[in-house]
Structure formats: structure tokens, C-alpha cells
N, C-alpha and C positions, 0 to 999 in steps of 0.2 A: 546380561545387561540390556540388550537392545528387546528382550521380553520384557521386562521389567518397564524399559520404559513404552513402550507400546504398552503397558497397564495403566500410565499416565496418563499417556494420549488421549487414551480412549475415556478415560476420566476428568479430562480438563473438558474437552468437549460435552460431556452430558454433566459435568456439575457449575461449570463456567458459562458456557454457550446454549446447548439448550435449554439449560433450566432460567434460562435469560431472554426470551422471547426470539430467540432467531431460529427460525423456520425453516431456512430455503434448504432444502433437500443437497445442492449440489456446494453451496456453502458446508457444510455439515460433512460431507463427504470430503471433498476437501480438504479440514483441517484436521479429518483424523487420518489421512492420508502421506500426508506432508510430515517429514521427521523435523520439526522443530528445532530440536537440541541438537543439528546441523547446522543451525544458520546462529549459534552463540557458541563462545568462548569454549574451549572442551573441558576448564572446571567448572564451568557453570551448567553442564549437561545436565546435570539430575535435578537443576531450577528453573529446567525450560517449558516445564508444562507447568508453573505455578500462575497463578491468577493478577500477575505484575510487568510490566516492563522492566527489561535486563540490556546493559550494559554489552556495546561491542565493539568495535574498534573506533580509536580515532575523535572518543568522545559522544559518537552518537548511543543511542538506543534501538531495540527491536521492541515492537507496541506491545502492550500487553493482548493476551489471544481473543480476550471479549472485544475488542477493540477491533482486532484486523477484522475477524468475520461482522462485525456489526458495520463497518465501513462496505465491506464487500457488498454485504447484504444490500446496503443501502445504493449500492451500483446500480441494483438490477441487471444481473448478468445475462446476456443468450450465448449459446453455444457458437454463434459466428462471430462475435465482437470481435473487434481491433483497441485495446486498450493501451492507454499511456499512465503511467506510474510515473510522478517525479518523489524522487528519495528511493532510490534502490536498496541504500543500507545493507545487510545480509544478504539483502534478497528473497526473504521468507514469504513478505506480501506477492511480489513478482511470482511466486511457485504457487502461493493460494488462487491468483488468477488462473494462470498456464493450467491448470487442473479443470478451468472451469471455459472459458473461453479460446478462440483461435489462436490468435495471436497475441501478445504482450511486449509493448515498449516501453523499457524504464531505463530512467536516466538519474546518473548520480556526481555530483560536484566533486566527491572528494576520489582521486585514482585509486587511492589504494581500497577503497570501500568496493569500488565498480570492477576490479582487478578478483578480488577476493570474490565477490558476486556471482564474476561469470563463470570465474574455474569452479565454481562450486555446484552453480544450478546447471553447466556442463556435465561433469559428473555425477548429477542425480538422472540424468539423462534428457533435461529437457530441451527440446526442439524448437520450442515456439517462442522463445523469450528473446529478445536483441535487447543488446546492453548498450549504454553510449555515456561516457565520460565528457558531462558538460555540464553549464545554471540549467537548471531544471524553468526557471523563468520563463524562457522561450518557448518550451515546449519542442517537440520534435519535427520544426515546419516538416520534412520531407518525408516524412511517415502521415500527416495528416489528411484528411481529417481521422478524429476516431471516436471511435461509439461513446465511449467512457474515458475519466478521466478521474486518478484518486493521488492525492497529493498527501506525503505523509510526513511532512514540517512545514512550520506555521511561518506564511508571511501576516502582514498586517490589513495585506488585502488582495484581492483577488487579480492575477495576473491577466491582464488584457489577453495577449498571447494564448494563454488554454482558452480560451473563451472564444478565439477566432479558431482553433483548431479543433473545437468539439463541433458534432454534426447536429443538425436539428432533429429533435428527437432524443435526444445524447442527456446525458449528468456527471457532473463535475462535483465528486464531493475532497471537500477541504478543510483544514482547521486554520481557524482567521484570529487572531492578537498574537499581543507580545506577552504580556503576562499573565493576564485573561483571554483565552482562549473557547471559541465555538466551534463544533465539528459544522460545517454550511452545506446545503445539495442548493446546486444551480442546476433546473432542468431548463433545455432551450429548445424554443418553436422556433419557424420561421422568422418571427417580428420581436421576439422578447426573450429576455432569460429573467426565469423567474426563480428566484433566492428564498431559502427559509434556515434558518438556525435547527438544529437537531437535540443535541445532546454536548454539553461543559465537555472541553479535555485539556490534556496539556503534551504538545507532541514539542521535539527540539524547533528552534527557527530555524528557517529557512534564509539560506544564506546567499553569497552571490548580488546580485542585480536587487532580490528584493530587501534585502538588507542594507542597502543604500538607497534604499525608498525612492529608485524609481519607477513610476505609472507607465512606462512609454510601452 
């Protein structure tokens, strides 16, 4: 079985991801790295390298795989970042990072999501991830600032909070509406953060603090 699906793997990535303009070498690696069919349901094992978001606990989703690397990608990752993840979910993006970068901080609203997360990227063996059961809204003041920053449920609009906690130099990619939805990268200088729309998606909202629409 776990041959079998490592024949998946290795074929979600070169007929979903490569053959889909993503490039980055350590992205790539990466996701054919990371046992997917981990971080879903164990009847859904043998649908975890298909070309779709699936179903996991609690009502959320895990992204579809074009999706997480096409996000990553869009990170720009270096081997020393300090990244922050809001929407831990499984935990599968938090392991796409951890493969790629230093450290990894993700936070997830719902316990039982962030409970099941950590015992699990625990026993994959990873070292570098810190889990934290809270609104992902705020962001993680006491971990910040950090290089990167990828959000994987949709407020309606860009939390102030990550915006104070990424560095200059740093990008914030996110998906922004409620029913109509944009993937967004905010890069920030010194003086500006500069916003561009990417690619249409549709991730779950983002719940908590931005779902009572406040800006503060």
C-alpha cells in the first residue's frame, strides 16, 4: 500500500504541479516528500494525491496539492525563514513549509484541528513546527516578526495584525472574499506594502475575530 501510493505522489506532482508552471526546485521536493494521505481521513487515503480538496475534521478542508505548492511558491522561501501559518487544519501546509524553511509557526482556532496537527507532525518527526491553539487574526505577537506569512482561510480583508508582524522585505500571501474569492501577495518595504491579486480560489472563511468584521 504505502508503494503504491508513493506511485501517486510522485505522479500528482509531475502531472498536477509541474506540468502547471511551478518550478521552485525545493517546492517540488517537498511535496513529493511529505505523505499527504497523513494529513486526511484514513478512508480517504487512496484520494489524497487526486487533483482536489478533501474533507477533514470539524468541517474544514485540506487544499487541493496545486494549490498548497502554488501558494508556497508564491512565498519565496530561503532556507532561514521564520514563517507564520494561520489555518493549521491537518497540518500538511505546516510540513510543506518545515521541509523548506527554519522554522514554522501555525496557529489554528479550532482544538481539536490543532490537537490532531501536532500529534501527528510529532510523529512524522518534525522539529521545527510550533503549534498554538488560538484566532489566527492576531497573528503570533511573540514569535514575530517573520519573514513570511500564508493564510489558508478567507477573511474579507487583510488583517492589520499580520501586517504589523511581517518584516520589511517579507510577503503575506492570502485569500480575500466571502463568496468571491482572490489568492492576494502583499510584499512590504520600509514605507509601503504593496498588494496584487494572483489567481480566483475558494478556501473555507476565516473565522474568529474576522468573521465579526473587525479591522482593529
Amino acid at each position: 500500500m504505502e508503494e503504491q501510493l508513493l506511485v501517486l505522489r510522485d505522479r500528482m506532482v509531475r502531472n498536477q504541479i509541474e506540468s502547471r508552471q511551478i518550478n521552485d526546485r525545493r517546492v517540488l521536493v517537498a511535496m513529493r516528500k511529505v505523505p499527504r494521505h497523513r494529513f486526511v481521513p484514513p478512508d480517504l487515503a487512496c484520494s489524497a494525491y487526486e487533483d482536489n480538496p478533501l474533507p477533514i475534521m470539524l468541517g474544514q478542508t485540506i487544499s487541493q496539492p496545486y494549490i498548497v505548492a502554488f501558494m508556497t511558491q508564491a512565498l519565496d522561501l530561503h532556507e532561514g525563514d521564520r514563517v507564520l501559518e494561520i489555518g493549521t487544519g491537518s497540518g500538511y501546509q505546516a510540513a510543506i513549509l518545515a521541509e523548506i524553511v527554519r522554522e514554522v509557526y501555525t496557529v489554528e482556532i479550532l482544538a481539536g484541528l490543532a490537537a490532531g496537527a501536532e500529534a501527528l507532525l510529532a510523529a512524522l518527526g518534525y522539529e521545527n513546527i510550533r503549534i498554538r491553539c488560538c484566532d489566527g487574526y492576531q497573528g503570533w505577537e511573540e514569535a514575530a516578526p517573520f519573514d513570511k506569512i500564508i493564510v489558508t482561510a478567507a477573511p474579507d480583508h487583510v488583517p492589520a495584525p499580520l501586517i504589523d508582524q511581517l518584516k520589511p522585505g517579507g510577503r503575506l500571501v492570502i485569500p480575500i472574499g466571502r463568496v468571491e474569492q482572490d489568492l492576494v501577495l502583499l510584499e512590504k518595504d520600509e514605507h509601503h506594502v504593496n498588494r496584487r491579486s494572483i489567481i480566483p480560489v475558494r478556501f473555507v472563511p476565516m473565522t474568529g475575530q474576522a468573521l465579526r468584521g473587525s479591522r482593529a
